[in-house]
Phi, psi and omega in degrees: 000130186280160187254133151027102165321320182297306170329309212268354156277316171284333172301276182343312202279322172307002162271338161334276205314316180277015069015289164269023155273308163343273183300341159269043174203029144242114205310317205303331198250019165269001167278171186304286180332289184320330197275312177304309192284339162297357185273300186326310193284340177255343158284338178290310183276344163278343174269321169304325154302342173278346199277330175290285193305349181268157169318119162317154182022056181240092174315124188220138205287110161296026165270330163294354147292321167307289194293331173289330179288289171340327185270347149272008166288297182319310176311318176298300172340304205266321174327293173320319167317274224286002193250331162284329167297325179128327189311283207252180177217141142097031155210006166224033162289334176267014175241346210266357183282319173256343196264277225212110160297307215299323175326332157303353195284184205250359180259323233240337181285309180300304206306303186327277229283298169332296181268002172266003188213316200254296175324306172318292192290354183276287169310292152007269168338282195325296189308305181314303175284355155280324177274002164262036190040047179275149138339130150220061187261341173286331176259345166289342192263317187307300170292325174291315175294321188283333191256220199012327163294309168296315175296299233295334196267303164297328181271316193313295195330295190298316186310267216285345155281196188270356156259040166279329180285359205224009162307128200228176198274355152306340181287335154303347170265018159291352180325294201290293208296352169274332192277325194297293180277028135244001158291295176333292152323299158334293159349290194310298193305300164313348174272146166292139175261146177265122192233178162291119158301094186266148186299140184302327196309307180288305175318326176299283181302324172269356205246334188271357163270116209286179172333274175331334184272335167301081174264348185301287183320316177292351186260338175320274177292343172268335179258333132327330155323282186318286147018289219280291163330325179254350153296329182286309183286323202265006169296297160335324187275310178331297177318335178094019176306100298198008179273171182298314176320315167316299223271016158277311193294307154346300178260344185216011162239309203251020199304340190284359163269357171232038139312094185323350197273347152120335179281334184279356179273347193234008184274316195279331187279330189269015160285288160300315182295289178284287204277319171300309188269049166267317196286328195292295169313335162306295198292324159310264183354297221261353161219028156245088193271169201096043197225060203298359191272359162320331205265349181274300182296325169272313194290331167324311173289310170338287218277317147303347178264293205287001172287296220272324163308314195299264216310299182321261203298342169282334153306319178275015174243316195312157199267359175289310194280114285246149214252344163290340166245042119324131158326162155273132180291343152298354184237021194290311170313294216286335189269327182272338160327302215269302176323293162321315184306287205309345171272323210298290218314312185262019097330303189293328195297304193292346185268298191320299186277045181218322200248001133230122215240041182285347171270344173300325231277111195275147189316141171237126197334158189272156179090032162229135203258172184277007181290313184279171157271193165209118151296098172252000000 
């Protein structure tokens, strides 16, 4: 009896780690060209083994190619985590020498363990409910804002950072993974989404209440506010702003932003840029109603805040990381507090509109229950 596809990408991905033992312990595939084009070469032969494990004449939606290649990538990740930590040995010295430095790093260690765990289970999850014809479009939008977040942040970082000068040609292979999960997305954003179908009468009756009536939503829009406000502000501190408020939060809360190695500068610009007027639009959304693309855009955002905090805040703690941008241990609550909010606050955003999403909703004929579905 063949066993369960997904089973059968994680057994695949769990060969990842022996791979690079290989390569780190044959001298011949330790220059930078051998290393990139062995990389080329073993996604190539995971995808012809993935083409052999799926079922003759089984339509199968391409994006399980997508998530099956990605979930041995993850397994390289986590491999790195644990091999920068202290855990394991003897498999990513000769790429962090030749490949990739910047992995080493105390940001590039969290991003590993983000995608060697939270990514993994995310394919998982996903490949399973596609092939028992489950939904997994929501969770698939979840993982394109978190990937999609993680490049914007990681291929900018390393250029402009103190490893830009020191860039070999494995980093080239980060191309196709910055490209891939905005095709995914595109995708997604294009599929119908399945939502419930509610009687026009309760759409009606939740849609005539305003903001005040709302407390979820009004505490909702005031901590996006606040969001929106601390993106703003530390877009500024990044910028070199010359007021005293910057430059104490800098020097005695936040040292970890101005870390030559280049990711938390360019986490914060992409912060002011992207993510406040997505939160500017949230805060529309929540006292405008009808606004079903509210049930998408937040888990999508969801799924980029907690990538890019997780990465934040386990950098500015982490032991990699140079002990002068470290958090200070007198200011360790009040910076990781405020940190934590900023993922919570577009997670709640997203838990709000998914689980009851009837003021999102455009009005629907009277006699249809919340039993049916609907295509929007």
């Amino acid at each position: 009896m063949r066993p369960p596809v997904e089973v059968c990408v994680l057994i695949l991905s769990l060969l990842a780690p022996g791979v690079l033992y290989a390569m780190n312990n044959i001298p011949a595939l330790q220059e930078p060209l051998p290393i990139l084009g062995m990389g080329m070469v073993v996604l190539g032969l995971v995808l012809i083994v993935l083409l052999i494990i799926v079922p003759n004449k089984m339509k199968v939606d391409p994006l399980f190619y997508v998530f099956a290649e990605l979930s041995f990538t993850c397994m390289l990740g986590l491999t790195n985590a644990l091999e920068q930590d202290g855990f394991i040995s003897g498999f990513m010295g000769f790429y962090l020498k030749m490949g990739e430095p910047h992995l080493s790093t105390a940001y590039a260690v969290m991003m590993s363990y983000w995608e060697g765990i939270v990514h993994l289970v995310l394919f998982l999850t996903i490949i399973h409910r596609m092939f028992k014809g489950k939904s997994y479009r929501s969770l698939a939008l979840l993982w394109a804002g978190s990937s999609i977040a993680h490049q914007i942040v990681h291929i900018p970082g390393v250029v402009i950072g103190k490893y830009g000068s020191n860039i070999r040609p494995a980093f080239w292979r980060n191309a196709p993974f910055f490209l891939v999960p905005f095709w995914a997305a595109s995708l997604l954003f294009s599929r119908p989404r399945e939502i419930p179908v509610i009687p026009a009468d309760k759409i009606s009756a939740e849609q005539k209440k305003g903001l005040l009536s709302r407390p979820a939503d009004l505490i909702l829009s005031i901590l996006s506010l606040g969001a929106m406000a601390f993106c703003v502000f530390r877009g500024f501190v990044v910028l070199d702003c010359p007021l005293d408020t910057c430059f104490t939060y800098i020097y005695q809360y936040e040292p970890y932003l101005k870390d030559p190695v280049g990711f938390s500068r360019v986490m914060m610009l992409v912060y002011l840029f992207y993510a406040l007027p997505l939160l500017t639009v949230f805060t529309y959304g929540l006292k405008t109603p009808g606004c079903t693309w509210m049930l998408d855009w937040t888990i999508f955002f969801a799924g980029a805040m907690a990538q890019t905090q997780w990465c934040h805040i386990g950098a500015s703690l982490h032991s990699r990381t140079p002990f002068t941008y470290r958090v200070p241990a007198d200011k360790w609550w009040p910076v990781v507090t405020l940190n934590v909010l900023l993922a919570a606050v577009p997670a709640l955003l997203a838990l709000r509109c998914h689980t009851n999403p009837t003021y999102f909703m455009k009005p629907v004929p009277e006699g249809q229950t919340n039993n049916g579905k609907k295509k929007n």
